[in-house]
C-alpha positions as CSV (number, residue, x, y, z in Angstrom):
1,X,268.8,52.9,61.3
2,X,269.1,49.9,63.8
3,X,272.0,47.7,64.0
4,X,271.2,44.1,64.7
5,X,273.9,42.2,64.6
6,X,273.2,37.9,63.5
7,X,272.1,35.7,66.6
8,X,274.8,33.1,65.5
9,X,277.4,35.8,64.8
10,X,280.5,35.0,67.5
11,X,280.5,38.9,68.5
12,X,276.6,38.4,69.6
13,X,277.8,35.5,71.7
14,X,280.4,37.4,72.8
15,X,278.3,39.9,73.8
16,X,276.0,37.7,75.7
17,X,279.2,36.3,77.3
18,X,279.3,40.5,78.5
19,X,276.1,40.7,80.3
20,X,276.6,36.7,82.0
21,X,280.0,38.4,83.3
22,X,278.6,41.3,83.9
23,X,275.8,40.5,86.2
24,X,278.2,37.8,88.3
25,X,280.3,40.9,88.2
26,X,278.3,43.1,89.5
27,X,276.4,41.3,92.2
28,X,279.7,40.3,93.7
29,X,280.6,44.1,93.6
30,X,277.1,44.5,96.0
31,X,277.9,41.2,98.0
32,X,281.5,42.6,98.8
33,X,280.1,46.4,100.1
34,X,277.0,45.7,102.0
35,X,276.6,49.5,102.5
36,X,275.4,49.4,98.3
37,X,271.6,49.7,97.8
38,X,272.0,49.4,94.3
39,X,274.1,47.2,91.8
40,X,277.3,48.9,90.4
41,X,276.8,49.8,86.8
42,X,279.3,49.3,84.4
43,X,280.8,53.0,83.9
44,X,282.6,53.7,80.4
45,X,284.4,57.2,80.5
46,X,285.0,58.4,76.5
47,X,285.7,61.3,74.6
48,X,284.8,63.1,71.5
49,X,287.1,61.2,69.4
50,X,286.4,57.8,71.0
51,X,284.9,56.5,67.8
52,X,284.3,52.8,68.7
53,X,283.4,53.9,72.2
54,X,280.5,56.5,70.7
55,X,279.1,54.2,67.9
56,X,278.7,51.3,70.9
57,X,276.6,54.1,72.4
58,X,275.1,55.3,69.9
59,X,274.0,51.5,68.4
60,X,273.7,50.7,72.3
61,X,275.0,47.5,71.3
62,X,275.7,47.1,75.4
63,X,271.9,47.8,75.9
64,X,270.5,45.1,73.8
65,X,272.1,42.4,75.7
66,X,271.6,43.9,79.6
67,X,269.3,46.5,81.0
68,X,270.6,49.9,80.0
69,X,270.7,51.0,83.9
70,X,273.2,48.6,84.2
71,X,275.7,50.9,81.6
72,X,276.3,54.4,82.2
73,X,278.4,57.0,79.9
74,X,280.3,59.6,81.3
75,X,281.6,62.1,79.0
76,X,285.6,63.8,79.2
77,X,287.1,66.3,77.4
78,X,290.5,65.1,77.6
79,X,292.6,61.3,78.7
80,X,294.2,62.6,81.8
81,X,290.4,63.7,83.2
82,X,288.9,60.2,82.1
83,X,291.9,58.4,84.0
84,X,291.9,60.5,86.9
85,X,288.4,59.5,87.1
86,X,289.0,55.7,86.4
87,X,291.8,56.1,88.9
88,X,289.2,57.0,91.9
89,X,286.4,54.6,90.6
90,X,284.1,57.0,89.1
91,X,284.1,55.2,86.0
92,X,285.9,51.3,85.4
93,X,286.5,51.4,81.5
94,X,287.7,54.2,78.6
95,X,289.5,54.8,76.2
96,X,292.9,57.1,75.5
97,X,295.9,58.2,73.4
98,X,299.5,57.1,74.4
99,X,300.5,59.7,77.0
100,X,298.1,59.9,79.4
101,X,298.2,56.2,80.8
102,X,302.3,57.1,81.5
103,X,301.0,60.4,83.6
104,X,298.6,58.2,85.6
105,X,301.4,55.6,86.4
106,X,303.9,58.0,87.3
107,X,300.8,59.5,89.7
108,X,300.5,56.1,91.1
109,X,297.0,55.4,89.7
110,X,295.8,52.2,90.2
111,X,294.7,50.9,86.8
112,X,295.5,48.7,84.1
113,X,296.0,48.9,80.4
114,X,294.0,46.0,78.7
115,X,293.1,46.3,74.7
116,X,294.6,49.1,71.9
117,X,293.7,49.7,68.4
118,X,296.3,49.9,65.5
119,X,298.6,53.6,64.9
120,X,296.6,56.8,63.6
121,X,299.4,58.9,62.6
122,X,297.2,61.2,60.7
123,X,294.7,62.2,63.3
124,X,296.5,65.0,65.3
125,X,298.8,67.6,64.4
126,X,301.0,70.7,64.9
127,X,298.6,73.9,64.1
128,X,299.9,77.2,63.2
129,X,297.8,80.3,61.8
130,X,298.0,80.6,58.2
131,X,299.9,83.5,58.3
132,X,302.6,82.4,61.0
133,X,306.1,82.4,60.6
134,X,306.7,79.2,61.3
135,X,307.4,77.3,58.3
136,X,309.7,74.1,59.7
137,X,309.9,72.4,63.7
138,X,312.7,74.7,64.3
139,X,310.6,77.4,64.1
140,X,309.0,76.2,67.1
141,X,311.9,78.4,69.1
142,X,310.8,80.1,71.9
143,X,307.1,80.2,71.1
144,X,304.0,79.7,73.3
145,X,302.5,76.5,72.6
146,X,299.1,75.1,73.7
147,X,298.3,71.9,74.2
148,X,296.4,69.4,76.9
149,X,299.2,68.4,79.1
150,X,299.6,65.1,79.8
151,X,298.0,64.2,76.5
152,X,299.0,62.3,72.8
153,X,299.5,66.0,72.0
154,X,301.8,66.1,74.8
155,X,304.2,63.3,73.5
156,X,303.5,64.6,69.4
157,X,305.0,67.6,70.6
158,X,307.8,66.1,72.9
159,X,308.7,64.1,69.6
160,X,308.7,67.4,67.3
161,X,310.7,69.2,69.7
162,X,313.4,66.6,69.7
163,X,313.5,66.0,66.0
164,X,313.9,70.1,65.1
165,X,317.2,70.2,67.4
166,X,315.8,71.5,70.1
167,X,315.5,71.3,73.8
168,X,312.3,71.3,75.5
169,X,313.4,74.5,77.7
170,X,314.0,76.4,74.1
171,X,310.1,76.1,73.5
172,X,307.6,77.5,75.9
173,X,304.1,75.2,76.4
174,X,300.9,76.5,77.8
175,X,298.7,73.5,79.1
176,X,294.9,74.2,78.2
177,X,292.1,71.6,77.3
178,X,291.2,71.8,73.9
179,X,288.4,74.2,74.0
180,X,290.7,76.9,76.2
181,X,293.4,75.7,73.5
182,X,291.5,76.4,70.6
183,X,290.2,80.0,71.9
184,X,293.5,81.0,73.0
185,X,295.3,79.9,69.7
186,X,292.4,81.8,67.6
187,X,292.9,84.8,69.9
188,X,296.8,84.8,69.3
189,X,297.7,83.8,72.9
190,X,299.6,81.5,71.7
191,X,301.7,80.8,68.2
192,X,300.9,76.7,67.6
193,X,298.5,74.2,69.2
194,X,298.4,70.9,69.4
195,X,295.8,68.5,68.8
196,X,293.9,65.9,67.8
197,X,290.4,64.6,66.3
198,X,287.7,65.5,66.0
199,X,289.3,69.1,67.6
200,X,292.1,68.8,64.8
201,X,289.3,68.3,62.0
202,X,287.1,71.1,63.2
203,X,289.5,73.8,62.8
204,X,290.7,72.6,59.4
205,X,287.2,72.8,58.5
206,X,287.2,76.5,60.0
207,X,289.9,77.7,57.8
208,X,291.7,79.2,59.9
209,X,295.2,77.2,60.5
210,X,297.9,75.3,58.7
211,X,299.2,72.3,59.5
212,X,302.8,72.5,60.8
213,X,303.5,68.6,61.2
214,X,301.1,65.4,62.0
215,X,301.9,62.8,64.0
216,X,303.4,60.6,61.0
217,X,307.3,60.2,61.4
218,X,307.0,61.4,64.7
219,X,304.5,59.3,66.7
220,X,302.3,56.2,65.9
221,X,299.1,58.2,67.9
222,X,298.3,54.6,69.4
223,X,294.9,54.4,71.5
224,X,294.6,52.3,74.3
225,X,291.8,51.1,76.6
226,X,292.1,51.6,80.4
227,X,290.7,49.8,83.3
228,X,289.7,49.7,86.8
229,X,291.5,47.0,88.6
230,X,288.0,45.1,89.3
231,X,287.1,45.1,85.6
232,X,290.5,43.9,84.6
233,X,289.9,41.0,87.2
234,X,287.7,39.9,84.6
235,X,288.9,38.6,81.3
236,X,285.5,37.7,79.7
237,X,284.3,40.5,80.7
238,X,287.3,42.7,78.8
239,X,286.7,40.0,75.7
240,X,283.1,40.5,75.1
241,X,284.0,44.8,75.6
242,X,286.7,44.4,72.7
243,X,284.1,42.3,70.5
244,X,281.5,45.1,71.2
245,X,284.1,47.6,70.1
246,X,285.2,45.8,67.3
247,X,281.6,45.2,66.1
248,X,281.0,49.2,66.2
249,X,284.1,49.6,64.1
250,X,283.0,47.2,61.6
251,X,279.7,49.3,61.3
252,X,281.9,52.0,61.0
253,X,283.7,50.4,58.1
254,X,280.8,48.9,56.3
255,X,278.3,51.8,57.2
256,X,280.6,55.3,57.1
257,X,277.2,57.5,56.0
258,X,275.3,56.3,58.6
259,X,278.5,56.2,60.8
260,X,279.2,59.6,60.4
261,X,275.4,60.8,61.1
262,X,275.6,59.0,64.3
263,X,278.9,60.9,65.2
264,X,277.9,64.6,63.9
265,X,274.5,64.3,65.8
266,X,276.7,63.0,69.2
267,X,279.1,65.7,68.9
268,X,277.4,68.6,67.5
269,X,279.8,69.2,65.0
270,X,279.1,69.6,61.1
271,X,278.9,66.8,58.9
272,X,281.5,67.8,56.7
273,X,283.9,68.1,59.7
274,X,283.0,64.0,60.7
275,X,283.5,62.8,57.3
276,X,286.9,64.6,57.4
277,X,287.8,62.4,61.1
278,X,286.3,58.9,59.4
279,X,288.3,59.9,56.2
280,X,291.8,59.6,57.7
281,X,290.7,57.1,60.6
282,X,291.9,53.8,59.5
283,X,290.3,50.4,60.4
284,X,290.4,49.7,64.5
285,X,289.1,46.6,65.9
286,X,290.3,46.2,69.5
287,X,292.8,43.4,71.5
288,X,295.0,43.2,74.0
289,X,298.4,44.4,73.5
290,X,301.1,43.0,71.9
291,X,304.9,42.8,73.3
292,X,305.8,45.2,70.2
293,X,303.3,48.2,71.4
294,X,304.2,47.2,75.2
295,X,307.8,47.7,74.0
296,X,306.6,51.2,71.6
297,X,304.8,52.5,74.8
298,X,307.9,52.2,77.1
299,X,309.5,54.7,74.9
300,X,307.5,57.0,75.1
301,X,307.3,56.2,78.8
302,X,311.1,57.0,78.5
303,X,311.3,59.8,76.9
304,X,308.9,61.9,79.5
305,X,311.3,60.6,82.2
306,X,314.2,61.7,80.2
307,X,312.6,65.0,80.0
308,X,311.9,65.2,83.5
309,X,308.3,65.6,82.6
310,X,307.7,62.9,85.1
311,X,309.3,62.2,88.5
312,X,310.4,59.1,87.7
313,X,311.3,55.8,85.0
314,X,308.6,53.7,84.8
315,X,307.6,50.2,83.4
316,X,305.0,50.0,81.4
317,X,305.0,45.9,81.1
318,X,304.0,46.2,85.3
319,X,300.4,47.7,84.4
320,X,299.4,45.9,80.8
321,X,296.7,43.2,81.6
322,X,297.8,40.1,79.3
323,X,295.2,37.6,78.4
324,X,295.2,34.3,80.7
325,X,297.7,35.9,83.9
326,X,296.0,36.4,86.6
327,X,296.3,40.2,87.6
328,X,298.0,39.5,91.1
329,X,301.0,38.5,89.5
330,X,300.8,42.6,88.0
331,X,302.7,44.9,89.9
């Protein structure tokens, strides 16, 4: 099914507005490094649960309004990968949970958030085997934990720690990627795992885990969008992305069958699994961020310094791109 959206729609404007930018963008990249044969193409890092990010691809609602050698798709299985990535220019745009921006500015990475889309408390979760002891947080004592460090799974799991009474030297973590996760926690490597969607959905569907805790009452889950410090020298660049992304989502919303199709086919994973992810996913346009998830963000910020989980406090406010100020006046 093709997705066309109206030629007097403001996001197909917007979008034209995209490629315009774009092109300036991109030929002052090849003016400014005369060694380039070729011009830069705009490079979006996203993962599986990227949802806006994969239906843009999938619609190739980018495409339409550019030459598609001028958009390239690079594929992580994790945040921290995609922003180390971003961080060396291998890719100037993507898309992550809440933890792995503070890991990249505690690194010294230079990038930029620049948009977010609203809280999805119900999209990753504390998994135990069905027959596990573990019945409350507590029971999280001295047991082998896997997770993606650096992650929303890592901060989900900071929080969980903290509200059972415990300190994080009473539990022991074991930092996989979620495929090494999932084989080592179906193995019994490890007693929990923590994760999120579409990896969270998938082994639900397999049967073979319980859900210990979600994110709700312990973290928001927010998503934010990361950029290279080129592409957040742009700002109508960054507004025709988040009208992209916020058209995919509204296909999403007004086309879930289709939607979910589009997402099983990407992935590879069942169709019953996808319609499980869009079930619990609630609506996400995209925009910049405002001063209350600036403020939500520093805490969590905080509370990986606190732990010592990263060398030092940080600021988030230092890094957010903010609609209108130039990005000189950052950092």
């Amino acid at each position: 099914m093709s997705f066309d959206p109206p030629a007097s729609s403001p996001r197909r404007q917007a979008l034209r507005v995209l490629a315009l930018t774009a092109a300036s963008w991109w030929g002052l990249g090849r003016a400014q490094t005369a060694s380039a044969a070729t011009l830069t193409p705009l490079r979006i890092g996203f993962q599986k649960g990227s949802i806006n990010l994969v239906l843009l691809k999938s619609l190739g609602l980018l495409e339409k309004q550019a030459p598609a050698s001028q958009v390239s798709w690079v594929e992580f299985p994790a945040g921290p990968q995609l922003l180390e990535a971003l961080a060396v220019g291998s890719v100037d745009f993507g898309a992550t949970g809440d933890s792995p921006p503070v890991f990249a500015q505690a690194a010294g990475k230079d990038l930029f958030y620049v948009g977010a889309e609203p809280p999805k408390p119900d999209t990753s979760a504390i998994l135990v085997r069905p027959d596990a002891g573990l019945k409350t947080l507590a029971d999280l004592k001295g047991r082998r934990i896997a997770l993606q460090k650096g992650s929303s799974a890592h901060f989900l799991l900071v929080q969980a720690v903290k509200k059972a009474g415990l300190q994080w030297s009473e539990i022991q973590p074991v930092y996989l990627p979620p495929a090494d996760a999932r084989a080592a926690f179906e193995r019994g490597a490890v007693d929990a795992w923590v994760i999120w969607d579409p990896f969270y959905a998938a082994a639900e569907q397999a049967g073979a885990v319980r859900v210990l805790a979600t994110s709700r009452e312990l973290s928001s889950n927010n998503s934010f969008y990361l950029a290279s410090r080129r592409l957040a020298s742009h700002e109508p660049t960054l507004r025709a992305l988040f009208a992209a992304l916020t058209e995919a989502d509204a296909y999403v919303q007004s086309r879930p069958e289709d939607s979910a199709q589009r997402f099983a086919q990407f992935s590879g994973l069942p169709l019953s699994t996808v319609q499980r992810v869009l079930e619990r996913r609630p609506a996400s346009p995209v925009g910049p961020l405002t001063p209350a998830l600036v403020a939500e963000q520093q805490q969590v910020a905080d509370a990986f310094a606190q732990l010592g989980l990263i060398p030092k406090p940080l600021r988030v406010a230092e890094i957010v791109w903010q609609p209108g100020r130039a990005l000189a006046a950052l950092r």
